[in-house]
C-alpha positions in Angstrom: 0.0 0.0 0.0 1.0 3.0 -0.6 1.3 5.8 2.0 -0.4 9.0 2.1 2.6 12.2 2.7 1.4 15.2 4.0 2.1 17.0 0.8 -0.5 14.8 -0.8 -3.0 15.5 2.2 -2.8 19.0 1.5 -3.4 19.3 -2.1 -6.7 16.8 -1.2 -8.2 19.6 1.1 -7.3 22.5 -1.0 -9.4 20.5 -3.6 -12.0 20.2 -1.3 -12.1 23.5 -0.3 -12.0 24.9 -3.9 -14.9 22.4 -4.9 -17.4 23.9 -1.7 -16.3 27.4 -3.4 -17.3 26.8 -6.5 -20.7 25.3 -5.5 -21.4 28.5 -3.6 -20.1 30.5 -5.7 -22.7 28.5 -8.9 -25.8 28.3 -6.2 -25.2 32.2 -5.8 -24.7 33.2 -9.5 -28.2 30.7 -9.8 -29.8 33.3 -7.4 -28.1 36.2 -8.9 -29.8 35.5 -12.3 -33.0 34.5 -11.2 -33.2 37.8 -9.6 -31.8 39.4 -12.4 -34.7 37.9 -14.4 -37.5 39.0 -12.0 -36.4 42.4 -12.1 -36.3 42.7 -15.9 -39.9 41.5 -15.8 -40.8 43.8 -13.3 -39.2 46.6 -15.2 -41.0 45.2 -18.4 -44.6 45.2 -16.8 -44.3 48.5 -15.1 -42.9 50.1 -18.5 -46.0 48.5 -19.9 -48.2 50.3 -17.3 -46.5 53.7 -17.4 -47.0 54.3 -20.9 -51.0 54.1 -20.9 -50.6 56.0 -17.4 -48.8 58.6 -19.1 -50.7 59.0 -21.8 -53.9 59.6 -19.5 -52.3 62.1 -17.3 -51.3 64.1 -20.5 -54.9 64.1 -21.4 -56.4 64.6 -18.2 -53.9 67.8 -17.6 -54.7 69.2 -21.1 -58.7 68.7 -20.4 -58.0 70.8 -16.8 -56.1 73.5 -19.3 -59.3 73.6 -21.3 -61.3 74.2 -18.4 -59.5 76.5 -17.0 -59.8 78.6 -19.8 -63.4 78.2 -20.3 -63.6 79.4 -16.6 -61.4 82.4 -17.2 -63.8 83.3 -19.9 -66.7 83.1 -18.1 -64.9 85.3 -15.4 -64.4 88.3 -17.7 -67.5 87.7 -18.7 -68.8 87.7 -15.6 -66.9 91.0 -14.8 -68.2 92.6 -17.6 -71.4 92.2 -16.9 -70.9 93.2 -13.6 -69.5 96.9 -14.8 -72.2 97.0 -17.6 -74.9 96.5 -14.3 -73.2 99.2 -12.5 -72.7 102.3 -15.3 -76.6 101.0 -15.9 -77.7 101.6 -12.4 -75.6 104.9 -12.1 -77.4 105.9 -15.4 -80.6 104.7 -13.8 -80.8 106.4 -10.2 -78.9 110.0 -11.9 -81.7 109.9 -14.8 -84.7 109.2 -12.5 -83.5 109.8 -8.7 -84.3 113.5 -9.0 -87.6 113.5 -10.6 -88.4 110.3 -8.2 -87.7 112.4 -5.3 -89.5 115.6 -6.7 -92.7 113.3 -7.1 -92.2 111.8 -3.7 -92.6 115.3 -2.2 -95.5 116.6 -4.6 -97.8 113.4 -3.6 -96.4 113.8 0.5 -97.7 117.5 0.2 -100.3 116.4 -1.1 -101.7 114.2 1.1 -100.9 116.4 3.9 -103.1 118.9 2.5 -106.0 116.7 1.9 -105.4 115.1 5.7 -105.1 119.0 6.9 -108.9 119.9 5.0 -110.5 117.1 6.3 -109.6 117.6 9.9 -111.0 121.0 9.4 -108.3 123.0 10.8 -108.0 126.5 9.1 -107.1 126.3 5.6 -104.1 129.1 6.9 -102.4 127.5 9.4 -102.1 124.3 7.2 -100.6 125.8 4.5 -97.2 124.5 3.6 -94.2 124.7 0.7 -92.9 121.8 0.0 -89.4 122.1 -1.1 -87.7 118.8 -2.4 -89.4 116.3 1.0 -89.9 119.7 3.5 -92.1 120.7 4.7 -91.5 124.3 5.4 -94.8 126.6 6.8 -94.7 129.8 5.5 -94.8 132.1 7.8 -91.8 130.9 9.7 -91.4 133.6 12.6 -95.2 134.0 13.1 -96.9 132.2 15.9 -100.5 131.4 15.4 
């Protein structure tokens, strides 16, 4: 039989040690490219998915544009109106506040002189002028 030498000993376990390397080393590069694989089909799906997503979000922000310039218009629309409402009602109450007024008074005087005839008091102690809603008596510093 032949005798094992240390020299001979040592090369075996080197082997052995090398072979355990390289199984770890191929069960890790096994991993490595299944995960490699996963995470190209992940990329692949979610590339898949972003592009319709994309696509809608362009739309959907281009719709909001559109919207936001239909309200815009309706804004300055709105504020036109608003001016046009207000010259109109300046124009209104300037053309007929005075002569509104004027009327008020006449009918007011009036009615005061019909109330003051049918109470019977003196036709001259009920006389009155009216100037624009006043009643002012005519003889001011007189007492009757």
């Amino acid at each position: 039989m032949h005798t094992v030498s240390g020299g001979e000993v040592a090369g075996i376990l080197v082997a052995v040690f090398w072979a355990i390397l390289v199984s770890f080393l191929a069960v890790a590069l096994a991993r490595l490219a299944q995960t490699l694989k996963a995470t190209t089909k992940l990329v692949a799906d979610v590339t898949d998915q972003a592009v319709p997503l994309l696509a809608d979000a362009s739309t959907a922000v281009r719709s909001a544009q559109t919207q936001i310039e239909r309200v815009d218009a309706i804004a300055s629309d709105v504020q036109e109106v608003t001016s046009n409402a207000s010259a109109l009602s300046t124009t209104v109450a300037s053309t007929f506040g005075g002569p509104l007024v004027k009327v008020a008074a006449f009918g007011y005087g009036v009615r005061r002189a019909i109330s003051g005839r049918k109470d019977d008091v003196p036709a001259k102690s009920s006389r009155r002028t009216v100037i624009v809603g006043r009643a002012v008596s005519r003889g001011r510093g007189k007492k009757d």
